[in-house]
C-alpha positions as a Markdown table, in Angstrom:
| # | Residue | x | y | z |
|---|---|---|---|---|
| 1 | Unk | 215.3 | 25.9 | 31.8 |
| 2 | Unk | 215.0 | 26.4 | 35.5 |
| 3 | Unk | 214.5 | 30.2 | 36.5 |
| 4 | Unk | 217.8 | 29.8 | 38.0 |
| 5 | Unk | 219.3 | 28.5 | 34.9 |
| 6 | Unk | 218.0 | 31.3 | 33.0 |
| 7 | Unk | 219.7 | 34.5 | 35.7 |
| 8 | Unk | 222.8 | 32.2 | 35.1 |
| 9 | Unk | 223.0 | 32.4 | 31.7 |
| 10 | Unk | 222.1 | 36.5 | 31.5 |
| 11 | Unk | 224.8 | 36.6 | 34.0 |
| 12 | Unk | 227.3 | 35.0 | 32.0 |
| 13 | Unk | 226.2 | 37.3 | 28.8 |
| 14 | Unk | 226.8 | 40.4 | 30.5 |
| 15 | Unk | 230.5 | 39.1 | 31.9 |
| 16 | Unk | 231.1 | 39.0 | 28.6 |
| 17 | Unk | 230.0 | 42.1 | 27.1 |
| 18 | Unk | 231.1 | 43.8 | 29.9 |
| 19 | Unk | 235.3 | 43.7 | 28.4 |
| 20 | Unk | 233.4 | 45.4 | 24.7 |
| 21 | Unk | 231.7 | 48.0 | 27.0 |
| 22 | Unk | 235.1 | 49.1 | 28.6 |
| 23 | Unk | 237.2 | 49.0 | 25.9 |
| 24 | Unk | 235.0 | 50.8 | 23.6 |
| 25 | Unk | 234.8 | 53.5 | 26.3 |
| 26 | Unk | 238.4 | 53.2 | 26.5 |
| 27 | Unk | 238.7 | 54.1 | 22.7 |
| 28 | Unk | 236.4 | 56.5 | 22.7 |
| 29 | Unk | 238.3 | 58.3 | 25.2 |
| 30 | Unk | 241.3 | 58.1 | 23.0 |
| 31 | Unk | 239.4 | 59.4 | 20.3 |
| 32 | Unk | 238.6 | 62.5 | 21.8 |
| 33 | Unk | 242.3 | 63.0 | 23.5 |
| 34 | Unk | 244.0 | 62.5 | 20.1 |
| 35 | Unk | 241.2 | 64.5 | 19.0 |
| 36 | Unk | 241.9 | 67.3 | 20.9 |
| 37 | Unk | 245.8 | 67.0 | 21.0 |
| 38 | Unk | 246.4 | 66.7 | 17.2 |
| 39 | Unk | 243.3 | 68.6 | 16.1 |
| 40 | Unk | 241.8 | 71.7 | 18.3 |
| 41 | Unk | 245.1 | 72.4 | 19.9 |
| 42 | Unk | 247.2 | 72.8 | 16.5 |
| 43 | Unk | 244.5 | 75.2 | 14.9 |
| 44 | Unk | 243.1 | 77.2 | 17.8 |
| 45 | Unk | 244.0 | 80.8 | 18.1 |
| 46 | Unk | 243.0 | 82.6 | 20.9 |
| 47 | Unk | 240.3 | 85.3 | 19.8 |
| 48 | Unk | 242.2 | 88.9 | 19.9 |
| 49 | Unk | 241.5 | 91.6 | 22.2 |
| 50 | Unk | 242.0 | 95.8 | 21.0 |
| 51 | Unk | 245.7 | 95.9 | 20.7 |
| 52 | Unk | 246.9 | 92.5 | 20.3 |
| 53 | Unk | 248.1 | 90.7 | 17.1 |
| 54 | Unk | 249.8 | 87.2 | 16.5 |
| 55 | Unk | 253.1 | 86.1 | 16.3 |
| 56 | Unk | 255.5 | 83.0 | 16.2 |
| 57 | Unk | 258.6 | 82.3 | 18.0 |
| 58 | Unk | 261.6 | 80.4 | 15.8 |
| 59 | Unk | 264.8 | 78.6 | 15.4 |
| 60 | Unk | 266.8 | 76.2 | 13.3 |
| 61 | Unk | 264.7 | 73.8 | 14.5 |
| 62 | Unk | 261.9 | 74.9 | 12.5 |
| 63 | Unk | 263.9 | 74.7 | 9.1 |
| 64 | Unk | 263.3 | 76.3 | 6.1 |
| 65 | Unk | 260.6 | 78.9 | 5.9 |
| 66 | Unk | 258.5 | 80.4 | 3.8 |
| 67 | Unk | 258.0 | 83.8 | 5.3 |
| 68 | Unk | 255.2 | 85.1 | 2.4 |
| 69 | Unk | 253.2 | 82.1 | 3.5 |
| 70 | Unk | 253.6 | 82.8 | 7.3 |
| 71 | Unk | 252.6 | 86.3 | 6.9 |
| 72 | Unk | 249.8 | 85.1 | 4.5 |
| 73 | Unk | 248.5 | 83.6 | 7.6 |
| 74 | Unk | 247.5 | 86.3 | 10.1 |
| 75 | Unk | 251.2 | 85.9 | 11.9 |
| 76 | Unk | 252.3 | 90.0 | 12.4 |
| 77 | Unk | 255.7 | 89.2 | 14.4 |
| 78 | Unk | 257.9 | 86.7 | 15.4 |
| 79 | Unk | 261.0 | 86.2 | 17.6 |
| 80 | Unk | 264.1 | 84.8 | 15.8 |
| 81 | Unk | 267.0 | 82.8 | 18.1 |
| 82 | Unk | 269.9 | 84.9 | 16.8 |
| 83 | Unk | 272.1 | 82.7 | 20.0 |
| 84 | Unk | 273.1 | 80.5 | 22.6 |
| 85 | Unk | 275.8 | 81.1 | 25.7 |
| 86 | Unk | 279.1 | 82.6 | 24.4 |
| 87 | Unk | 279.7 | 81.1 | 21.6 |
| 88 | Unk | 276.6 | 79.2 | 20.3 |
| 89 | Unk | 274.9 | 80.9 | 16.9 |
| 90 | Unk | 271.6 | 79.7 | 15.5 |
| 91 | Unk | 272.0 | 78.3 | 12.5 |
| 92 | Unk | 268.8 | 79.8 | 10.3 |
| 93 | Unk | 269.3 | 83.1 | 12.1 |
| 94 | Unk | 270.5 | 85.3 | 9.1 |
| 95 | Unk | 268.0 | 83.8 | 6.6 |
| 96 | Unk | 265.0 | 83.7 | 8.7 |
| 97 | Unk | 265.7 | 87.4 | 9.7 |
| 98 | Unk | 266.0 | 88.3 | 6.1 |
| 99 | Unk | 262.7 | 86.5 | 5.4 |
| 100 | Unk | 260.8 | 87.7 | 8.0 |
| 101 | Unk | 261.8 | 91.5 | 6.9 |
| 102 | Unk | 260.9 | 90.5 | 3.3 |
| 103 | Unk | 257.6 | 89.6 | 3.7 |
| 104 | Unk | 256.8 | 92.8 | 6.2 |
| 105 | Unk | 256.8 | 91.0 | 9.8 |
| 106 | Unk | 257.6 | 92.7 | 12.6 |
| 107 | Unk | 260.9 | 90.7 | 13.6 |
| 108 | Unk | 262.9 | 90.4 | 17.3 |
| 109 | Unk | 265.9 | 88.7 | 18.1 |
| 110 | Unk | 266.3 | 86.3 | 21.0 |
| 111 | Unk | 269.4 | 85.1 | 22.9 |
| 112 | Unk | 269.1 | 81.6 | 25.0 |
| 113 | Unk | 271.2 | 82.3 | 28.5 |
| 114 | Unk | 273.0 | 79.5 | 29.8 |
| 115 | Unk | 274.5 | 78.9 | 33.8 |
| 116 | Unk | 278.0 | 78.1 | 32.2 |
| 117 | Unk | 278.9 | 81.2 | 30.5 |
| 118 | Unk | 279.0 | 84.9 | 32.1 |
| 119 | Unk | 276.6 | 87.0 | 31.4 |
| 120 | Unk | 279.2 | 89.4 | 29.5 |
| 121 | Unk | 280.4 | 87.0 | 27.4 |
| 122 | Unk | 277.1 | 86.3 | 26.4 |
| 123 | Unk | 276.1 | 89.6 | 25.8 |
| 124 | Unk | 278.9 | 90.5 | 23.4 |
| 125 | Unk | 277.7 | 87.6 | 21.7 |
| 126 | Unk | 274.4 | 88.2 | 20.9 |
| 127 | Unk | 275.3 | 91.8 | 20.1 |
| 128 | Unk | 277.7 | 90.3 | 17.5 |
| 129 | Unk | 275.2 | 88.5 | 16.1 |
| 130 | Unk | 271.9 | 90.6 | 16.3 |
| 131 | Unk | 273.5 | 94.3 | 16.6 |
| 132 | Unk | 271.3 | 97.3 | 17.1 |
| 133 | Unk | 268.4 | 97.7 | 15.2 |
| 134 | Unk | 265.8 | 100.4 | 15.7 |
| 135 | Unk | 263.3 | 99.2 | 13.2 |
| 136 | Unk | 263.5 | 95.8 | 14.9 |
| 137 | Unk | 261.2 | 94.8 | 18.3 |
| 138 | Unk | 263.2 | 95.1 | 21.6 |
| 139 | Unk | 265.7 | 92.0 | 22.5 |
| 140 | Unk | 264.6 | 88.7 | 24.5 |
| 141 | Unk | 266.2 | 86.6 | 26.6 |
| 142 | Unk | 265.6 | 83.2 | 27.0 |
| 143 | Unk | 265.3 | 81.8 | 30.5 |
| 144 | Unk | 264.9 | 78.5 | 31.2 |
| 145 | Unk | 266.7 | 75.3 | 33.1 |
| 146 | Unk | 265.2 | 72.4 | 30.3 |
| 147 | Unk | 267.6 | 72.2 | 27.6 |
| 148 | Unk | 270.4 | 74.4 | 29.9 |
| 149 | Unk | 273.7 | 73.4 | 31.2 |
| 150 | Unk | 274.3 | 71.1 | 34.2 |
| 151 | Unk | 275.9 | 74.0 | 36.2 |
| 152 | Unk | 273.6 | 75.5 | 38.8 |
| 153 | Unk | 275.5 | 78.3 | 40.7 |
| 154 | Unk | 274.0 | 80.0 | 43.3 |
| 155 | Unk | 270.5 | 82.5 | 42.8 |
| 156 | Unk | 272.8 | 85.4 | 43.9 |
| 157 | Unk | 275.9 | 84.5 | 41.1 |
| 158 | Unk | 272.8 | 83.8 | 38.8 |
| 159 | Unk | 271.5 | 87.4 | 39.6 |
| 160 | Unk | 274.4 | 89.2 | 39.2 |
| 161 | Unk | 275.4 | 87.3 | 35.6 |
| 162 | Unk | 272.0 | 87.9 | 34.0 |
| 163 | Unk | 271.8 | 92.0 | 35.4 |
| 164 | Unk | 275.6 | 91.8 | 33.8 |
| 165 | Unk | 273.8 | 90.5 | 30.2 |
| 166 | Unk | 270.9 | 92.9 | 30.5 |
| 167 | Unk | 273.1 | 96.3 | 31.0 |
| 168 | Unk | 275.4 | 95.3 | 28.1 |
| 169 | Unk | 272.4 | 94.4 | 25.9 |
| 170 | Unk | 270.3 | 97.5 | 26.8 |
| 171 | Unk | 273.1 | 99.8 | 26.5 |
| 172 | Unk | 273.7 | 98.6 | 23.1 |
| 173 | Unk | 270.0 | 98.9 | 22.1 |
| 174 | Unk | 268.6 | 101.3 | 24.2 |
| 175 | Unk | 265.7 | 99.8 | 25.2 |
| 176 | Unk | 264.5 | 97.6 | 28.0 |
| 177 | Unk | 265.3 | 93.8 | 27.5 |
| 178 | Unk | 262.0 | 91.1 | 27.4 |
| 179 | Unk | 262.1 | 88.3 | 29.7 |
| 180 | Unk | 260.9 | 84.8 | 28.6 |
| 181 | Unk | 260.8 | 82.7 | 32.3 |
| 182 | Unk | 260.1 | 79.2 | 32.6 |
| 183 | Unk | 258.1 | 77.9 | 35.3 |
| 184 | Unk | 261.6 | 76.0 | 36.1 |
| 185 | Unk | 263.7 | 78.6 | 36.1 |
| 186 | Unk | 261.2 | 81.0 | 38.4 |
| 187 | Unk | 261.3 | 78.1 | 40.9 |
| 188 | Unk | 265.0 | 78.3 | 41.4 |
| 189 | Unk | 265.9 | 81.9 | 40.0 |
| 190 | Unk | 263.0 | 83.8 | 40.5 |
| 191 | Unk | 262.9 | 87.1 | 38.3 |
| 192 | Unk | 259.6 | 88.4 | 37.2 |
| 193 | Unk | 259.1 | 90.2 | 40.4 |
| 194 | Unk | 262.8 | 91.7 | 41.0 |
| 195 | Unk | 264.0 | 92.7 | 37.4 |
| 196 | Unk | 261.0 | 95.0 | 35.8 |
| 197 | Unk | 261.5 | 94.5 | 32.8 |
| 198 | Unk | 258.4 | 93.0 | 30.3 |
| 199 | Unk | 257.3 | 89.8 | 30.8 |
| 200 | Unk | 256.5 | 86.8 | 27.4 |
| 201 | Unk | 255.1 | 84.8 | 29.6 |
| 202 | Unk | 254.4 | 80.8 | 28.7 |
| 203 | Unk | 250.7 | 79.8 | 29.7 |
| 204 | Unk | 249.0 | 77.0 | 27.7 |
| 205 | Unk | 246.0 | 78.3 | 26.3 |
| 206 | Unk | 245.1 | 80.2 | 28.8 |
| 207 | Unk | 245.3 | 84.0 | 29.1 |
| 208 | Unk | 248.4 | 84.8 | 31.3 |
| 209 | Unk | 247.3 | 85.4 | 36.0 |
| 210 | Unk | 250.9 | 87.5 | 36.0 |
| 211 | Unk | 251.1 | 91.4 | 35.7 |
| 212 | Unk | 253.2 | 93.1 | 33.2 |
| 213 | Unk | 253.3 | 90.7 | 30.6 |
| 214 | Unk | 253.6 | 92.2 | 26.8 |
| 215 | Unk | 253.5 | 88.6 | 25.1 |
| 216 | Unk | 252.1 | 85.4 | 26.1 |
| 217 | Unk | 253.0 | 81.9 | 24.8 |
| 218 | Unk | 250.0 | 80.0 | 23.9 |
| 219 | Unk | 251.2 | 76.7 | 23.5 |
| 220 | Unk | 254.5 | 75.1 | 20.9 |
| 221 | Unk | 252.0 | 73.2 | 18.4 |
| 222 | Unk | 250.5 | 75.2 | 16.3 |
| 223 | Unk | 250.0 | 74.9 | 12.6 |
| 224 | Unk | 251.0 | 78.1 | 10.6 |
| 225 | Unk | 251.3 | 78.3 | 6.9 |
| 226 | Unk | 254.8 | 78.2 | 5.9 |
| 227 | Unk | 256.3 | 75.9 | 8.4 |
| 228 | Unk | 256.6 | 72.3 | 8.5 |
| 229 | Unk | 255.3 | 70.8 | 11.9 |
| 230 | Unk | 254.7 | 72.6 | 14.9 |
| 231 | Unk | 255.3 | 75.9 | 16.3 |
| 232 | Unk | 255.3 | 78.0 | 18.8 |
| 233 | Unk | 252.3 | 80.2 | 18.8 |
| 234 | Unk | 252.2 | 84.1 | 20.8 |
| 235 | Unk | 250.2 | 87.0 | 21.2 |
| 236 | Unk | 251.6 | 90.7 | 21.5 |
| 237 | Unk | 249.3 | 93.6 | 22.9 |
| 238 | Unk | 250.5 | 97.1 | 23.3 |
């Protein structure tokens, strides 16, 4: 074989492995993503600084519970969706507040606030159902666009509706209302810096870059003892 024949035929081999070196980087990239999605993510809890402690956020969309085994886990608190707009009540609200008292969590109740319902109406509903308790953590409101109604009035209406909610609700409880903002709904209705109120604040994985926050959101996947699929994970510090 010529000398040319020969830098021909090492040419050809290498076209050919060339599709097994791509695709086996191309796997092994996978790997690592799926890796990291379905494996680090789900079990990694942020270590704890002096005062902080963990907690979960829930609805009916979490189903059944068992409570013992959440607490069993290192989870001290969690939020409960007691409502929705005016009218709307979660489903698993009375049993997972139940459960969480039983088995000595710290427990809060959280309404979802919707554009298409006044802020009134949607305060007597949550009151009717999560009414004043003191043993309980402060009330939450919910504020996001995903999963809201089509309706998006102006950021003055918008104002004046959720400041209508928040007197109502901290009347009735006498204490100062948290504020869970999505990045959505700060974009359109911003809030964090003209209502001081606390701040649960959604970051993934990362240690919240706003001031006054009192929880932070660590991500919606983890794994916690107790709960089939994944949940939303938090950290409280005093």
């Amino acid at each position: 074989m010529t000398q040319d024949g020969a830098v021909e035929v090492e040419q050809g081999r290498r076209r050919r492995r060339w599709p097994w070196v791509v695709g086996g980087g191309l796997l092994l990239v996978a790997a690592v993503v799926a890796g990291f999605w379905f494996v680090f993510v789900p079990n990694w809890r942020p270590p704890l600084r002096d005062g902080e402690r963990y907690g979960i956020d829930v609805s009916n969309h979490q189903g059944e519970i068992d409570w013992q085994a959440v607490a069993d886990d290192d989870i001290d608190f969690a939020y409960i969706k007691a409502s929705e707009g005016g009218d709307f009540t979660d489903a698993r609200f009375a049993a997972n507040w139940r459960g969480a008292d039983d088995a000595g969590l710290d427990r809060g109740a959280y309404h979802f606030f919707t554009l298409c319902r006044s802020g009134r109406d949607q305060a007597r509903h949550f009151l009717s159902v999560a009414p004043p308790d003191p043993a309980a953590l402060p009330p939450a409101v919910d504020l996001e666009l995903a999963g809201n109604c089509g309706r998006r009035p102006s950021a003055a209406e918008v104002d004046a509706e959720l400041r209508s909610f928040l007197q109502v609700v901290e009347t009735a409880w006498d204490q100062p209302t948290f504020l869970y903002v999505g990045d959505d709904w700060e974009g359109r209705y911003p809030v964090r810096e003209e209502l001081d109120r606390p701040l649960w604040h959604r970051r993934f994985l990362r240690r919240p870059n706003v001031d006054g926050w009192v929880i932070w959101q660590v991500h919606g996947y983890a794994r916690v003892d107790g709960i089939a699929g994944g949940v939303d994970l938090d950290i409280m510090r005093t």
